[in-house]
VOPAGU-2260 file (C-alpha; in pm, 1 decimal, decimal comma):
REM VOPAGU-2260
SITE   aa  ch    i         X         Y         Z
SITE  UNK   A    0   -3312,9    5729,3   -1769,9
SITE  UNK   A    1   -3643,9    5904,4   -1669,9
SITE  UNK   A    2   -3877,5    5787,2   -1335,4
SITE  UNK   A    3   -4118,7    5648,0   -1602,0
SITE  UNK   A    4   -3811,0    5406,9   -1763,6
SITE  UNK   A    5   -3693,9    5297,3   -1397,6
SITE  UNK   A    6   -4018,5    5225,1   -1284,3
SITE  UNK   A    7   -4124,8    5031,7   -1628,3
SITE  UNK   A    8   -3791,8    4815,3   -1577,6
SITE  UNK   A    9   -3905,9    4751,2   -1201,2
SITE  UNK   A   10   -4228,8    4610,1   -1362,1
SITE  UNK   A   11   -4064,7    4428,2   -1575,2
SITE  UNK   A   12   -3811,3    4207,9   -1373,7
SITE  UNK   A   13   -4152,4    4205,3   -1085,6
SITE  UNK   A   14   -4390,2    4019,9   -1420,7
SITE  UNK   A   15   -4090,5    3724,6   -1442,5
SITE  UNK   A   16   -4191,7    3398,6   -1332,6
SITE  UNK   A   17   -3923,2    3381,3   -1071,7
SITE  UNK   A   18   -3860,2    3738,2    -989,7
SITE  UNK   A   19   -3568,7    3814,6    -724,2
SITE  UNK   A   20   -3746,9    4000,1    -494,8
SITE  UNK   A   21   -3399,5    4061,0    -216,5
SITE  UNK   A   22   -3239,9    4265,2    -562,7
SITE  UNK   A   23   -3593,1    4425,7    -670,8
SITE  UNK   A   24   -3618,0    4523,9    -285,5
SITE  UNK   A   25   -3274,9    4669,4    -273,7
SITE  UNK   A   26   -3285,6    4831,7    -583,3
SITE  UNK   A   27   -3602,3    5004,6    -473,5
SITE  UNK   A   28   -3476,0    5101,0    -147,8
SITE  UNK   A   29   -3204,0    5267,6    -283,7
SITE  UNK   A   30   -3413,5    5471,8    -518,7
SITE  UNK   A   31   -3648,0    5613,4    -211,3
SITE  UNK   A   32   -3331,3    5712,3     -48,0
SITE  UNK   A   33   -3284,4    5930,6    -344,7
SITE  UNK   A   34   -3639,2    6022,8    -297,6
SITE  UNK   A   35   -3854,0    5983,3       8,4
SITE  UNK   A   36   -4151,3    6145,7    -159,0
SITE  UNK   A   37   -4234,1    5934,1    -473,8
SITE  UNK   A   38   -4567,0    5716,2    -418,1
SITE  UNK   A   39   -4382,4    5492,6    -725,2
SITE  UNK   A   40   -4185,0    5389,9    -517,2
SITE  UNK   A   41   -4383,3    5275,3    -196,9
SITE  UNK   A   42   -4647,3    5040,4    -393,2
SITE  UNK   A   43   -4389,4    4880,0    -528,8
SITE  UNK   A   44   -4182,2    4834,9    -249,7
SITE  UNK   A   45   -4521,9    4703,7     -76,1
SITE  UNK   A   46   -4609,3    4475,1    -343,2
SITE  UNK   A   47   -4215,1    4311,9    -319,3
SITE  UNK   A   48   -4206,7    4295,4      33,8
SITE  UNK   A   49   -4638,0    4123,6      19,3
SITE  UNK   A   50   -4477,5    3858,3    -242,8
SITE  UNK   A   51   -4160,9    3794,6     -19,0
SITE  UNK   A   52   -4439,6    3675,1     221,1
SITE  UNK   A   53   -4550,8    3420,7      24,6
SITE  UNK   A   54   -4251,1    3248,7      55,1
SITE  UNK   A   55   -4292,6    3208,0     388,4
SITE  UNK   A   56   -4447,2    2902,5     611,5
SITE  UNK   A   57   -4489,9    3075,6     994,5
SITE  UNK   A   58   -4820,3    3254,2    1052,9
SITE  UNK   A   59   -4634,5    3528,6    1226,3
SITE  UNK   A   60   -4402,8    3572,5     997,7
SITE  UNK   A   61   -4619,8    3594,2     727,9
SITE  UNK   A   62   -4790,5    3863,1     949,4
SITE  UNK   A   63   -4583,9    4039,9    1010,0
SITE  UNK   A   64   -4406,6    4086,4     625,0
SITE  UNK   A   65   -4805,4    4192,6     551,4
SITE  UNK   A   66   -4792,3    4452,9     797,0
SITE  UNK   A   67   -4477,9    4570,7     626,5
SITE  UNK   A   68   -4597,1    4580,4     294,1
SITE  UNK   A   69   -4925,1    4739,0     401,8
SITE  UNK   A   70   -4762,6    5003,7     558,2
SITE  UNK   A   71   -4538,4    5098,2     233,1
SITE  UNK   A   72   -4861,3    5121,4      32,3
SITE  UNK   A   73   -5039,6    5344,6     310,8
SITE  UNK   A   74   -4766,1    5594,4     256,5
SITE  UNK   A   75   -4812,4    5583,1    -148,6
SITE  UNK   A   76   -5186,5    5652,5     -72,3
SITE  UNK   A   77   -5069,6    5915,4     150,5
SITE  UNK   A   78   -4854,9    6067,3    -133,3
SITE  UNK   A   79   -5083,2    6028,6    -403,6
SITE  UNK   A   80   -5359,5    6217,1    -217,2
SITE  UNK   A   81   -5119,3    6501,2     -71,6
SITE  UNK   A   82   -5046,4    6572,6    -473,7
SITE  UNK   A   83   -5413,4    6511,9    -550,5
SITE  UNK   A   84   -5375,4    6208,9    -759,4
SITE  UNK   A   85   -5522,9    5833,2    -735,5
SITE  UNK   A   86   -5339,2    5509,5    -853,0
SITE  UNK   A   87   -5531,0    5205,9    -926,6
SITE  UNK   A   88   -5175,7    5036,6    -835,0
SITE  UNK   A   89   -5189,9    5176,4    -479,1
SITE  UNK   A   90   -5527,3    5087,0    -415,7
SITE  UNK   A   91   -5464,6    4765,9    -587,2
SITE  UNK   A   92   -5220,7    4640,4    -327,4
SITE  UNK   A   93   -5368,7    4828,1     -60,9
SITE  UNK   A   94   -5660,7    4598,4     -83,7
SITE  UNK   A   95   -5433,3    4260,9    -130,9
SITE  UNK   A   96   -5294,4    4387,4     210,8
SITE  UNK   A   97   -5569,4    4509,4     431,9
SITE  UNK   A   98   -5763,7    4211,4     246,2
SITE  UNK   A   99   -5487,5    3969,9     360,9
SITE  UNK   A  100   -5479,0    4108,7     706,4
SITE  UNK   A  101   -5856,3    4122,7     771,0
SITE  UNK   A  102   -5852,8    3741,5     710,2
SITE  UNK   A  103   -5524,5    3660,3     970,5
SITE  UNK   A  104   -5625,8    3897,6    1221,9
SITE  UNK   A  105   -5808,0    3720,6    1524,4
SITE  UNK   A  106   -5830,5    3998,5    1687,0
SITE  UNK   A  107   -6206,5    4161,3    1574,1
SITE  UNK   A  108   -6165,1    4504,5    1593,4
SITE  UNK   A  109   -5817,4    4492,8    1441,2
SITE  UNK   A  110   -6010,8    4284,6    1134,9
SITE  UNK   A  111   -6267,2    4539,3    1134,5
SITE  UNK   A  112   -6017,2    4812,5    1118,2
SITE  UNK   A  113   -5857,9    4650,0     770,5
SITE  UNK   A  114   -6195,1    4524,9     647,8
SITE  UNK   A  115   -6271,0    4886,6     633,3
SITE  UNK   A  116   -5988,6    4982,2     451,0
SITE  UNK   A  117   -6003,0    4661,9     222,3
SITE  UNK   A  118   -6349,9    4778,9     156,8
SITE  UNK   A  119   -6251,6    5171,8      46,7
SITE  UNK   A  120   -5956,4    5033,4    -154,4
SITE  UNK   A  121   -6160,6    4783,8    -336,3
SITE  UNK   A  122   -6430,3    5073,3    -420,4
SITE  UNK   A  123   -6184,8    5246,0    -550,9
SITE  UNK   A  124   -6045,1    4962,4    -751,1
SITE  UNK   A  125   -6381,9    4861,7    -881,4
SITE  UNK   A  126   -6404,3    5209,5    -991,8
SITE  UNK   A  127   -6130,7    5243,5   -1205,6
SITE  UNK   A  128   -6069,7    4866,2   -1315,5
SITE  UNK   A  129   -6437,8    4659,7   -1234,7
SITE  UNK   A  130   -6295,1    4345,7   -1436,7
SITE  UNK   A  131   -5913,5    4320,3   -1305,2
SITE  UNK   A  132   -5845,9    3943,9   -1266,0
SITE  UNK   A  133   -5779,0    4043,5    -869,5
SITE  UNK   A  134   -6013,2    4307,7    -829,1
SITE  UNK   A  135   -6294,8    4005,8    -930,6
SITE  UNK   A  136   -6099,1    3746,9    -737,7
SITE  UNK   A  137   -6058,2    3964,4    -399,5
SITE  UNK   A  138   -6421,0    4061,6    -413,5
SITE  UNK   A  139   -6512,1    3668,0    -436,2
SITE  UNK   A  140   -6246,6    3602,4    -181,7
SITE  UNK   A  141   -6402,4    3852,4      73,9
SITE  UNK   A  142   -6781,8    3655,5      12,5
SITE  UNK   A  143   -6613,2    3348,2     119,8
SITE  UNK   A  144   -6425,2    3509,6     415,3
SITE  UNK   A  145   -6782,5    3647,1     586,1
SITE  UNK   A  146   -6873,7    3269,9     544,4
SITE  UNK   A  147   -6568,9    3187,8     810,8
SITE  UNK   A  148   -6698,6    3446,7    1038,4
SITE  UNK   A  149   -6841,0    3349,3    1418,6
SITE  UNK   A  150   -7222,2    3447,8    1444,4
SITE  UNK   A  151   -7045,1    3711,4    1704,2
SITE  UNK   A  152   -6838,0    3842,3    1449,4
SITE  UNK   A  153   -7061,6    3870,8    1161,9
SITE  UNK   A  154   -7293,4    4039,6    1459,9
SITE  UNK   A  155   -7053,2    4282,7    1529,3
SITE  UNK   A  156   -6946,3    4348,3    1152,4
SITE  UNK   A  157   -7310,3    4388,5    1047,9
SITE  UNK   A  158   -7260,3    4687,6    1370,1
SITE  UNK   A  159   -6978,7    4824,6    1255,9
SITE  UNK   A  160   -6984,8    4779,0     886,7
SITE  UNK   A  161   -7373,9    4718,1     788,1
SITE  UNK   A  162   -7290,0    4769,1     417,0
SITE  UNK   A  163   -7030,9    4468,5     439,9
SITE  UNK   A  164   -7209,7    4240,8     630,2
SITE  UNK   A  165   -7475,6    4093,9     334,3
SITE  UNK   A  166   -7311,1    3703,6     148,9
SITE  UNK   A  167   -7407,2    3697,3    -247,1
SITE  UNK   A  168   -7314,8    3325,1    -305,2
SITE  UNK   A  169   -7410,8    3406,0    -679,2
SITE  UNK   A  170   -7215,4    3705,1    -726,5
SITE  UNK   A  171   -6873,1    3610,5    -578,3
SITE  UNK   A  172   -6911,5    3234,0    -785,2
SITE  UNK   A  173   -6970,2    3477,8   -1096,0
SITE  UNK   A  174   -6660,3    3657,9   -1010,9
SITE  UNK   A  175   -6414,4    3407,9    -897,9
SITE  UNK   A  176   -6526,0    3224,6   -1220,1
SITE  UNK   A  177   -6448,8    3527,5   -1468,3
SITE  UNK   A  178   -6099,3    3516,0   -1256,3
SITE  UNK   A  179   -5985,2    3220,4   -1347,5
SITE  UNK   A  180   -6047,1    3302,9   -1700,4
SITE  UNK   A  181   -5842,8    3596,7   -1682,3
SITE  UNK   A  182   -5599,6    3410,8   -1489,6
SITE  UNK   A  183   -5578,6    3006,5   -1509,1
SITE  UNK   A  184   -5264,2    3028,9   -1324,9
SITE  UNK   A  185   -5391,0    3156,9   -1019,1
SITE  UNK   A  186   -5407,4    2886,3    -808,2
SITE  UNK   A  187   -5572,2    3089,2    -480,5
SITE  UNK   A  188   -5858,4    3145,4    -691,7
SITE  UNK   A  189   -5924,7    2768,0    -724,3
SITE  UNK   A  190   -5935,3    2726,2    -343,6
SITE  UNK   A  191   -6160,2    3014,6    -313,9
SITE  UNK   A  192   -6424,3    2897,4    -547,1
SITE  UNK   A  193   -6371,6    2533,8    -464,1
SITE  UNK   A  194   -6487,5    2632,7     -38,6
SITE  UNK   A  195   -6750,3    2855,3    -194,3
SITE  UNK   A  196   -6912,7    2599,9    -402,7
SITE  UNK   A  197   -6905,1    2361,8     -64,8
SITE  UNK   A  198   -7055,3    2612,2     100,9
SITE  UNK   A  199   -7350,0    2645,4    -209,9
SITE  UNK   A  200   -7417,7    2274,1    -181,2
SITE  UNK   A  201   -7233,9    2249,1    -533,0
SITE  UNK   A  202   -7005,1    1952,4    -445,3
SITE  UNK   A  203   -6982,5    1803,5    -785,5
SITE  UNK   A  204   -6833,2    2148,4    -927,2
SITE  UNK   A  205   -6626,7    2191,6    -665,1
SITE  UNK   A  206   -6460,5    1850,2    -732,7
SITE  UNK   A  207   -6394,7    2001,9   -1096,8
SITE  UNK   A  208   -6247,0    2348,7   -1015,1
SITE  UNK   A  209   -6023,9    2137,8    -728,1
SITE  UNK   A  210   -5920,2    1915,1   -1034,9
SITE  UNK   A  211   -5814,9    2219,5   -1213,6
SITE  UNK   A  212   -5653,8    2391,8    -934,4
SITE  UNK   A  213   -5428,3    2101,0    -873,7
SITE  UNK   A  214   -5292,1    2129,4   -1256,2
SITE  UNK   A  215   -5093,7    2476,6   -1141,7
SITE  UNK   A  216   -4782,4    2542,1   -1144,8
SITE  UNK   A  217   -4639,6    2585,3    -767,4
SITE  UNK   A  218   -4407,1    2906,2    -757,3
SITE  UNK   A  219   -4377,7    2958,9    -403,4
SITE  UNK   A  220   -4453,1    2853,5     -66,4
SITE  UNK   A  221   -4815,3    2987,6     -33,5
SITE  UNK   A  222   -4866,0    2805,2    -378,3
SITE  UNK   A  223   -4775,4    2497,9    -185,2
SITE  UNK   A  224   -4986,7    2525,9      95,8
SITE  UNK   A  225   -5299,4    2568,3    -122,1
SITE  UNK   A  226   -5178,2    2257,0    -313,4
SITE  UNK   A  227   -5204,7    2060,0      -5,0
SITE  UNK   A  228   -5511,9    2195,6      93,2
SITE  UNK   A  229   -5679,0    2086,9    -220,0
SITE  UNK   A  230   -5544,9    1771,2    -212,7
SITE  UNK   A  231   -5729,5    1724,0     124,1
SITE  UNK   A  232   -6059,7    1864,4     -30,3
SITE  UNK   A  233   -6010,3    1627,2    -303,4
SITE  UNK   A  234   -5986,4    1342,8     -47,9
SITE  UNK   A  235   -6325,6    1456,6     105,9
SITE  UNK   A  236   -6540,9    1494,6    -202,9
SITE  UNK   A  237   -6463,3    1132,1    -350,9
């Protein structure tokens, strides 16, 4: 069986509704001890390890399995660009990670540090695949986030990372809109838009996309959480 086969049957078993991520883990571990030097390998292993967080509840926990992943697809990057090649995979989940961790991290120069990266991954992304349903949905998602931000924050960001620092309500509706589309499953997508159109004074749509988001599915844990959430958003908009 070639690389190509292995890693196609990896994809596979990763696009089931259910996947077992402790075999696809192992299975994947195994293979890099074969070979510490295939990139393959690493976003993959990142992307398994990112959606075993998701089944978790702790804050720290959750942390620190990001942290993990994010690390995995640094080294794929690293590999990719010591053989000269780019992989809108690697970038892919190198901006679901830094993304994820620039939202968690309370610490602002440690969120500045993966905002920047989140930013160069997403670039990259954009780049190569402008109308991915999560290269639209993490560019919405990041919108929202400056929203959250502390008028000392968004100071310092605007410092730091000028270029990052400007909110286009507009543009980030537009694109967590075209998401869903793409993706009606998605429930994190309905949260996002949902705070975003509180935000744009947009109530009565809000209400909507809420009613929508609360029709999906719950797979795992994280699912869960944004199921509650919306229920309590629900409660506030009657």
């Amino acid at each position: 069986m070639t690389n190509e086969q292995i890693y196609r049957k990896w994809d596979e078993k990763l696009k089931q509704k259910h996947p077992d991520y402790d075999q696809i883990e192992k299975e994947l571990l195994d293979a890099w001890m074969v070979d510490q030097n295939q990139p393959e390998i690493f976003w993959r292993l990142g992307s398994v390890v990112y959606s075993m967080s998701l089944d978790l509840f702790d804050t720290e926990e959750i942390k620190k399995k990001t942290i993990e992943a994010f690390r995995y697809v640094e080294k794929a990057l690293k590999l990719f660009e010591e053989n000269h090649l780019e992989s809108f995979e690697a970038f892919k989940w190198s901006s679901i990670t830094s993304g994820k961790l620039a939202l968690i991290e309370t610490d602002i120069e440690e969120k500045i540090k993966y905002t920047k990266i989140f930013l160069n991954s997403i670039r990259k992304c954009i780049e190569q695949k402008p109308n991915d349903q999560l290269v639209l949905f993490m560019q919405g998602r990041f919108q929202l986030a400056l929203t959250l931000l502390t008028d000392e924050e968004r100071k310092i960001l605007k410092e730091k990372l000028p270029e990052a620092a400007e909110i286009n309500f507009g543009d980030a509706e537009q694109k967590l809109r075209r998401s869903i589309e793409l993706n009606p499953e998605f429930i994190d997508c309905y949260i996002t838009l949902a705070y975003l159109l509180i935000k744009s004074e947009k109530a009565s749509q809000a209400k909507a996309i809420v009613k929508r988001g609360l029709e999906v599915e719950i797979i795992n844990k994280s699912d869960e959480m944004i199921h509650k959430e919306l229920l309590k958003i629900q409660k506030t908009l009657e």
